[in-house]
N, C-alpha and C positions, 0 to 999 in steps of 0.2 A: 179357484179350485186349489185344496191343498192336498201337493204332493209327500208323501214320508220318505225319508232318504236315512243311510248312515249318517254318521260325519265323518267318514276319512276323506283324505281329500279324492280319491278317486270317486268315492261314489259320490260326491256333491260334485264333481265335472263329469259324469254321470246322469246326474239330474239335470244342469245347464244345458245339456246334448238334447235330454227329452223335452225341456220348455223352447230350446230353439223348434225342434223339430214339429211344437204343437203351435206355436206363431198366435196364440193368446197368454192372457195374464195367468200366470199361477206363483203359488206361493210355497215355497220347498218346506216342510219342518224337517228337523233332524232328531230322530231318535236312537237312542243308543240298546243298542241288542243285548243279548245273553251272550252273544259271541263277540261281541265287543268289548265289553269288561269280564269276561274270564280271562285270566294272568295265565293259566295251567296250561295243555293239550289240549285243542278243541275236541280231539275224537274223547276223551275222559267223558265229555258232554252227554257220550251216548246215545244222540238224536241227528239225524241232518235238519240241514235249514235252520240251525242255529243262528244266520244274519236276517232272515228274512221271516221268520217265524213272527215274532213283536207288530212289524210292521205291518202282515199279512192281517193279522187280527184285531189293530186299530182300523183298517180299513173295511173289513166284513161288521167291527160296531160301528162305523159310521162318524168316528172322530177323524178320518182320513179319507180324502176322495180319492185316491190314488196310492200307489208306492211303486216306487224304481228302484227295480234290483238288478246284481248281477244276475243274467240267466241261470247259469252252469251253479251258482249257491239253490236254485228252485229247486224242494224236492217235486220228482214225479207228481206225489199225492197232493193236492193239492185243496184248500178250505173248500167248502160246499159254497159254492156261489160266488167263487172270486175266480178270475179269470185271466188271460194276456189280453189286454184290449190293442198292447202297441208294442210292435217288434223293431228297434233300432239297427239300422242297417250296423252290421257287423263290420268292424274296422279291422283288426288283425286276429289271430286264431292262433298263430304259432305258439311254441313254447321258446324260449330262449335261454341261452346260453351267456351271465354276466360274470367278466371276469375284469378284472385292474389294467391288465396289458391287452384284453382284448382275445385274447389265446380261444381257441378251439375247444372243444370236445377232447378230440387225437390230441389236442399236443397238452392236453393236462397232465403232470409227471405220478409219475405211480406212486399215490396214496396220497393225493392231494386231497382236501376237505371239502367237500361241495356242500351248498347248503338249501335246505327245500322244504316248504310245510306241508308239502303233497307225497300222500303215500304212490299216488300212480306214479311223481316224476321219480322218487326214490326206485323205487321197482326200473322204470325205463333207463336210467343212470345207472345201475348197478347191471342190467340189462347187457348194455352196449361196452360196457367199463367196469367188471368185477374186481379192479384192483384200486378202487378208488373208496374212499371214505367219505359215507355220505351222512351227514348231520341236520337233524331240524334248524329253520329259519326261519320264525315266526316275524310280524309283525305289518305293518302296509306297505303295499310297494316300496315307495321312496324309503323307508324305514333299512327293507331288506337290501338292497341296494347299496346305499350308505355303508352298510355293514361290511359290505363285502371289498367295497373301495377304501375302506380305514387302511392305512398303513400296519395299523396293531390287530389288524383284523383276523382271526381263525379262519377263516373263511375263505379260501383259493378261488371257488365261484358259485355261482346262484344259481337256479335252475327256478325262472318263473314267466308264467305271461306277457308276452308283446305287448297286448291289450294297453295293459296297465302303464309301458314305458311311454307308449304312443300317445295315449291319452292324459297321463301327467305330463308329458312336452321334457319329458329327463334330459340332463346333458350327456347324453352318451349315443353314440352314434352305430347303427348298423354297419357289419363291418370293421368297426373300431372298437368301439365299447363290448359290443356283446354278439353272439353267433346266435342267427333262428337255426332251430332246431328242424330237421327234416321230419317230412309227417310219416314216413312208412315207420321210423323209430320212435317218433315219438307223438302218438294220437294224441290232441288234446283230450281235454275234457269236454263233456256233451255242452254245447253253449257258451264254450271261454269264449269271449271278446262279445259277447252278446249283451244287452242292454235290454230290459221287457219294463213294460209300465202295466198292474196288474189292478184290477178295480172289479167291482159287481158287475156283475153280468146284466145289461137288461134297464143299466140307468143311463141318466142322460149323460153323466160324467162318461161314463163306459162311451157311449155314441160318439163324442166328443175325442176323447182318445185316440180313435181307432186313424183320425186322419193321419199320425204319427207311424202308422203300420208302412214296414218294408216289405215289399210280397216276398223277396227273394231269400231274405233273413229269415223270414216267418217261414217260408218252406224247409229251408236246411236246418232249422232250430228244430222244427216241428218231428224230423226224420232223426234229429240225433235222440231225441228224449224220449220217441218210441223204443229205438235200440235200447235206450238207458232202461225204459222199464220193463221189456220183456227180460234181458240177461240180468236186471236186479244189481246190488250193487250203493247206488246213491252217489252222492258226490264225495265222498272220501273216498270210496274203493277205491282201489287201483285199476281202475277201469278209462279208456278214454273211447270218444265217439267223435268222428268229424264227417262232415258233405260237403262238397261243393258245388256245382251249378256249371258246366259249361255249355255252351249252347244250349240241348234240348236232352245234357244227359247230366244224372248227377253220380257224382263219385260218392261214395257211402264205405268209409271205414271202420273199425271198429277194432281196441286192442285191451284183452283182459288179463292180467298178471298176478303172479304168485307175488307175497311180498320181496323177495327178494332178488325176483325177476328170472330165475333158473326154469320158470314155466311159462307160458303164455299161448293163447289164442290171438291171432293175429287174421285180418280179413280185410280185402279189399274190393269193391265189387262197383259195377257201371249197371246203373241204370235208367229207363226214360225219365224223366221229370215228372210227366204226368200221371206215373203214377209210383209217386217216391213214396207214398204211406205204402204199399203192400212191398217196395223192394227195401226199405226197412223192417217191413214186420219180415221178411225172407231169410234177411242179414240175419237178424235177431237170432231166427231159428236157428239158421246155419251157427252160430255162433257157441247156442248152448247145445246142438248137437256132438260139437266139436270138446264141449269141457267147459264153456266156460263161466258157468252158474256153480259148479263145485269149486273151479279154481278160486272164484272171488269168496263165497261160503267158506273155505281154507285159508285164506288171508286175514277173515274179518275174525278169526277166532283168535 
């Protein structure tokens, strides 16, 4: 069976995680995206799913049995007859906090540089910290990272995914190296830390797949990407979504922001498990009853 991956290294230890988790033979290709070799601003793109767009459509012709993407890059909409066949159990979800000495949030000195390729973390950083200078960081993880540990570096600190340091194995330690970020400030995005392997619906590949399926991840993924499409948005907005699962109840957040963070809808809400699709679609409601389908519409202009 061939899988389709990026090549950065996250997403091919990515794919490693989906062929452990599928305990037969497959064989990863690597293709390279439109969001991969664009140099510029990926939003200039104009489209989401710039990373997984390529690979979704070798897989619906048929030159791919498979691809494994980040979740939280899936837009909503998705090709006529490709599917999740396999949800990877979710390892971290926070957003974090990298700095050289390890420094906090609080103790970053007024008009320090922080750096971030996310318009939501820009928005929640200026948010919590109007007196700080926040600058684009492109690049992969490790890349971004690096940057920010240069001695010659512009960069005071980083604002990106857990996910990502966890699963490249970085030398930098929680606590030491960098601070998780608290979720009532700062939601992630709908599906960060998330890992989905996506194929036709109805094949045997598909069938085959599905042993890879986490119920528990497939439930909170399934609850944040409803939120994500009833309030609209996509994954650049400044928009985040998260759940989590305790016992027999799941917490269901959701936070939408003006660009510069002086607005926001913010929500947090408990509900049963068993029926997390309607207390998402409720969220939802409550969400844009509250503003915050104009607010994002006001951002992306």
């Amino acid at each position: 069976m061939k899988l389709g991956t990026r090549g950065s290294d996250l997403a091919l230890e990515q794919t490693r995680r989906a062929q452990d988790a599928l305990g037969f033979d497959t064989e990863s290709v690597v293709v390279e995206t439109s969001g991969d070799s664009f140099e510029g601003d990926i939003e200039e793109l104009g489209t989401q799913g710039v990373f997984v767009r390529e690979l979704d459509l070798r897989v619906v012709d048929g030159e791919l049995d498979a691809a494994v993407h980040s979740m939280k890059d899936m837009p909503t909409e998705r090709p006529e007859g490709l599917e999740v066949a396999a949800v990877l159990e979710r390892v971290a979800s926070h957003d974090v906090l990298v700095t050289p000495e390890g420094a906090t949030l609080d103790e970053l000195e007024e008009g320090a540089t922080v750096g971030t390729s996310s318009r939501r973390r820009r928005a929640q950083v200026l948010r919590e910290r109007d007196d700080l200078n926040v600058e684009r960081l492109r690049g992969n993880v490790d890349t971004r990272v690096e940057k920010v540990l240069d001695d010659e570096t512009v960069y005071d600190a980083a604002v990106l995914s857990e996910a990502g340091i966890v699963g490249l194995e970085l030398d930098i330690e929680y606590g030491m190296g960098y601070e998780r970020l608290p979720l009532d400030g700062f939601v992630p995005s709908a599906n960060q830390g998330i890992v989905a392997v996506v194929a036709v619906d109805g094949t045997d590949e598909f069938e085959r797949l599905t042993r890879a399926d986490h119920k528990r991840t497939r439930v909170v993924s399934t609850a944040e990407r409803v939120v994500l499409s009833r309030v609209g948005g996509g994954c650049i907005a400044p928009v985040g979504v998260h759940a989590r699962i305790k016992g027999d109840r799941m917490s269901l957040r959701a936070d939408a922001l003006s660009s510069d963070g002086e607005e926001s809808v913010n929500l947090d809400r408990r509900y049963d498990v068993r029926s997390y699709i309607e207390g998402a679609e409720e969220l939802a409601e409550e969400m844009i009853d509250r503003g915050a389908k104009e607010l994002l519409r006001e951002a992306a202009d």
